[in-house]
C-alpha positions as CSV (number, residue, x, y, z in Angstrom):
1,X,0.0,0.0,0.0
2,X,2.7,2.3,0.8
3,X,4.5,1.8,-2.6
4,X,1.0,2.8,-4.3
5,X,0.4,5.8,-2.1
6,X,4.4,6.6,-3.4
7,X,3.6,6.4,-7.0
8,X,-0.1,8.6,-6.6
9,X,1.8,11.4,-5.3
10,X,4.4,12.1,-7.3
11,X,1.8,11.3,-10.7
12,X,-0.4,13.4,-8.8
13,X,1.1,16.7,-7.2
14,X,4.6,16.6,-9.0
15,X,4.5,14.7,-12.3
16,X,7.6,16.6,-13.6
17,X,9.6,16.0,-10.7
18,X,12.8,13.8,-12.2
19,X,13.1,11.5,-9.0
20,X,10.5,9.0,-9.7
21,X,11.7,6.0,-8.3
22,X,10.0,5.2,-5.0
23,X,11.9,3.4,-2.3
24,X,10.1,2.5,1.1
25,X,12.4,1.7,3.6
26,X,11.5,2.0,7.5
27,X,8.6,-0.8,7.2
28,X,6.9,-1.4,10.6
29,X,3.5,-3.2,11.3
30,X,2.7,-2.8,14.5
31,X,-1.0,-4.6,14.3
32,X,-1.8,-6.8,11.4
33,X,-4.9,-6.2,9.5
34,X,-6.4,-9.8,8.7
35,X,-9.1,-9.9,6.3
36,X,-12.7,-11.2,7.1
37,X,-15.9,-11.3,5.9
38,X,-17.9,-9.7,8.2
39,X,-18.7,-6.8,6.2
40,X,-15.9,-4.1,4.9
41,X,-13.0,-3.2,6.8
42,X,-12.0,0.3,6.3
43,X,-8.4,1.7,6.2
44,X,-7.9,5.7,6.7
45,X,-4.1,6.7,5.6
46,X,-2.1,9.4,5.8
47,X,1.3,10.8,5.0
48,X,3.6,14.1,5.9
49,X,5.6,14.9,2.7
50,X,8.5,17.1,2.8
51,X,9.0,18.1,-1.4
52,X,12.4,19.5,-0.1
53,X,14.2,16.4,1.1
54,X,11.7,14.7,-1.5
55,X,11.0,11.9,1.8
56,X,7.3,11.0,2.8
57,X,5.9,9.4,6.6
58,X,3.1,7.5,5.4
59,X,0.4,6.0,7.9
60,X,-2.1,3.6,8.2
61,X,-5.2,3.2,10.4
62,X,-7.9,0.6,11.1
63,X,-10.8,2.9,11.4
64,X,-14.8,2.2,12.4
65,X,-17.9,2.8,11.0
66,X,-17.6,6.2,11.9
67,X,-14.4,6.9,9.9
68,X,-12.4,7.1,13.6
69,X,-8.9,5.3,14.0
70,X,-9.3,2.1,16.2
71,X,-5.8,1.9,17.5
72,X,-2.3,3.4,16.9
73,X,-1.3,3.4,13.3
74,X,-0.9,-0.4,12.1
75,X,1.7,0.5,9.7
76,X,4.3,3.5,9.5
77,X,6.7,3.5,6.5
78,X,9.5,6.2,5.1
79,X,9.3,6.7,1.3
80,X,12.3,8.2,-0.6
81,X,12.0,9.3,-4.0
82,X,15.1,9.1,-5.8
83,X,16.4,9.4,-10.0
84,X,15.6,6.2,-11.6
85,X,19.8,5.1,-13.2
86,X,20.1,4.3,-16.8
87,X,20.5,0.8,-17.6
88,X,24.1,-0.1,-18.1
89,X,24.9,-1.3,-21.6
C-alpha cells in the first residue's frame, strides 16, 4: 500500500519531478490487518511529505464505522523518491 500511495503522489502533485523511483524503507506493522468477511473493513491513511528532502511518513489506520482510528497506526513507512539510473549497456 505504501508503494502505491508513493507512486499517486508524485503522478499526482509533481508529475515533472525527475526523482520517480519510490523506495520504502522503514517498514513497521505494529498490528496486522487480517481480512474477514464480516462486512468491509475500512483503512484511513495518511502521509507528511516534505518536497524538499523529496521523503514522505506514510500511515495507516484501522478505522470504524464512523471513519475514527481504532488503534495506533498499524503501519508507518519512510518513502524516498530518488532518479531512476540508466540501464548499463
Amino acid at each position: 500500500m505504501a508503494l502505491t500511495v508513493g507512486k499517486y503522489l508524485i503522478d499526482r502533485f509533481r508529475p515533472d519531478m525527475n526523482e520517480r523511483l519510490v523506495d520504502v524503507s522503514d517498514f513497521v506493522v505494529e498490528k496486522a490487518l487480517i481480512p474477514h468477511s464480516q462486512g468491509p473493513q475500512l483503512v484511513r491513511q495518511s502521509t507528511k511529505f516534505d518536497w524538499s528532502t523529496k521523503t514522505a511518513e506514510c500511515k495507516f489506520y484501522s478505522v470504524n464505522v464512523n471513519k475514527l482510528p481504532r488503534y495506533s497506526p498499524l503501519e508507518l513507512a519512510m518513502l524516498t523518491y530518488n532518479r531512476i539510473r540508466p540501464k548499463r549497456p
